[in-house]
C-alpha positions in Angstrom: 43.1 16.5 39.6 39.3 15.8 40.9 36.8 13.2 39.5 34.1 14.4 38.2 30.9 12.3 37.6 28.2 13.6 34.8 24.7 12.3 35.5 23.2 12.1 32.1 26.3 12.1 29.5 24.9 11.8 26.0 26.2 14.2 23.5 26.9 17.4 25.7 28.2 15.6 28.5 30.6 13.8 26.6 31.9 17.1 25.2 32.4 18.5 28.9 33.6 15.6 30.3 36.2 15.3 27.0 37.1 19.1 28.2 37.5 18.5 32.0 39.8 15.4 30.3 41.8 17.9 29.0 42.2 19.7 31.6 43.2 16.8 34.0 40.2 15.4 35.9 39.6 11.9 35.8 35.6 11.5 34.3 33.0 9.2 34.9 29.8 9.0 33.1 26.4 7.7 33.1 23.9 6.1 30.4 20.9 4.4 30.8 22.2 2.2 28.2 25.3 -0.1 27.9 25.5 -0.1 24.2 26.1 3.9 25.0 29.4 2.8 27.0 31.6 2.5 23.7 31.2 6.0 22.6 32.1 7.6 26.3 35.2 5.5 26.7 36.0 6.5 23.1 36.0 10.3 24.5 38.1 9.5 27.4 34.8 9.0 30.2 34.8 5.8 31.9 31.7 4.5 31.4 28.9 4.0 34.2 25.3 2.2 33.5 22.7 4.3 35.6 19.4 5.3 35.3 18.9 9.0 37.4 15.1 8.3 37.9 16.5 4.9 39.9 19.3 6.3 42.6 20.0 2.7 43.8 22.2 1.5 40.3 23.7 5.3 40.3 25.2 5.9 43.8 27.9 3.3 43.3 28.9 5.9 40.7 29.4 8.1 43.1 32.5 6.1 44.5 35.7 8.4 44.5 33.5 11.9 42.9 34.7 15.4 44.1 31.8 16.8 42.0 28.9 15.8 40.3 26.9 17.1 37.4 23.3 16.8 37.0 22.4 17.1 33.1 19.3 16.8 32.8 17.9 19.7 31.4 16.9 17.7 28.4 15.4 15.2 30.0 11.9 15.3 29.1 10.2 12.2 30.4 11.5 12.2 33.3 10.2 15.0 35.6 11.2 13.0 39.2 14.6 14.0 38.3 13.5 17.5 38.7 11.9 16.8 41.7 12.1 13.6 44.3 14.8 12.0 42.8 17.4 15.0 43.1 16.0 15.9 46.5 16.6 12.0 47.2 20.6 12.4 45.6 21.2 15.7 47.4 19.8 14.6 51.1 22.0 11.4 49.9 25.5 13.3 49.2 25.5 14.7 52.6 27.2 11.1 53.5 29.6 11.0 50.5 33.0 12.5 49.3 30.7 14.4 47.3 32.2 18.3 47.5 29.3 20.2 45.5 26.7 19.2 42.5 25.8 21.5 39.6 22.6 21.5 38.4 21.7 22.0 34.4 18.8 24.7 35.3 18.2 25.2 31.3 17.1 23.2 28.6 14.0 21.9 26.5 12.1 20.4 29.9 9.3 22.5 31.2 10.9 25.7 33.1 8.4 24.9 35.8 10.5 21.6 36.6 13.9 23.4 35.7 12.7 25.7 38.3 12.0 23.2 41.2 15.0 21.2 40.6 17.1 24.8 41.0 14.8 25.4 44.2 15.5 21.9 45.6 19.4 22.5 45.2 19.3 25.4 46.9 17.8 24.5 49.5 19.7 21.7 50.3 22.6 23.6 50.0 21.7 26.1 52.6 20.5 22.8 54.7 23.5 20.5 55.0 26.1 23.4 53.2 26.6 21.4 50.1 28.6 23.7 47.7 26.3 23.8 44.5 26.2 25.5 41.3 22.9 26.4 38.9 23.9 27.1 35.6 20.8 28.4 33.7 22.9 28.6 29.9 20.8 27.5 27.3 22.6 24.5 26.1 21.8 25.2 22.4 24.1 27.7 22.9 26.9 25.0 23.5 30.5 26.8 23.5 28.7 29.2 25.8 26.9 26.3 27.8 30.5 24.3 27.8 31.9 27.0 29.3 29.5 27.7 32.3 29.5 24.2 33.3 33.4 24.2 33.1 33.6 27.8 34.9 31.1 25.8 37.3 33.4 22.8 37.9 36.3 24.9 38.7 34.2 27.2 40.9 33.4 24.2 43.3 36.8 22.7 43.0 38.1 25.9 44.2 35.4 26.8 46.8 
């Protein structure tokens, strides 16, 4: 059994992190907003207020993570997330527990930012050999995008 944490778990991470449930990690979650707590406790996440544009409040999350997913392919006013913030969480994850990140490379936010998020992960992977995913499923296409990221998740914890 690993911990997994999902950055940015509104409706589809809640529905990968019930499935990783299921399948016997322990899950942790973030939201912006503690009102939001309720409804990922309710599917089985414990609950973690963090805002991914502000890595200060989020690395505590990070306490006890094997692997961490970054779902922010949706996130569409917030472009650092794409960009300085994830370069700032992956150059941070080099001093963690941390065993790999997968990045959500698909989504409604500009594929030029999709793009340099994937580019940033790579490269940081190749730099300090953090074991990383990219899955590029279109999350409208969810049964398929729930089973990337979960193919994903067991590639890392296997790696």
């Amino acid at each position: 059994m690993a911990r997994v944490l999902i950055v940015g778990c509104g409706c589809r991470g809640r529905a990968l992190g019930a499935a990783l449930g299921g399948s016997g990690h322990a899950v942790r979650g973030t939201s912006r907003s503690r009102a939001r707590l309720g409804a990922l406790e309710e599917a089985g996440i414990e609950g973690a207020v963090a805002d991914p544009d502000v890595l200060g409040p989020l690395l505590p999350a990070l306490t006890g993570v094997t692997v961490a997913c970054w779902l922010m392919g949706t996130a569409e006013n917030a472009p650092d997330v794409h960009g300085p913030r994830l370069r700032s969480l992956m150059e941070h994850l080099v001093d963690t527990p941390v065993r790999g990140l997968i990045y959500e490379a698909a989504g409604t936010v500009d594929a030029a930012l999709l793009a340099e998020g994937a580019s940033i992960v790579r490269e940081a992977s190749q730099t300090w050999h953090i074991p990383v995913e990219i899955v590029d499923t279109d999350p409208v296409a969810h049964e398929d995008w729930l089973e990337a990221m979960q193919a994903a998740v067991d590639r890392l914890l296997t790696a």
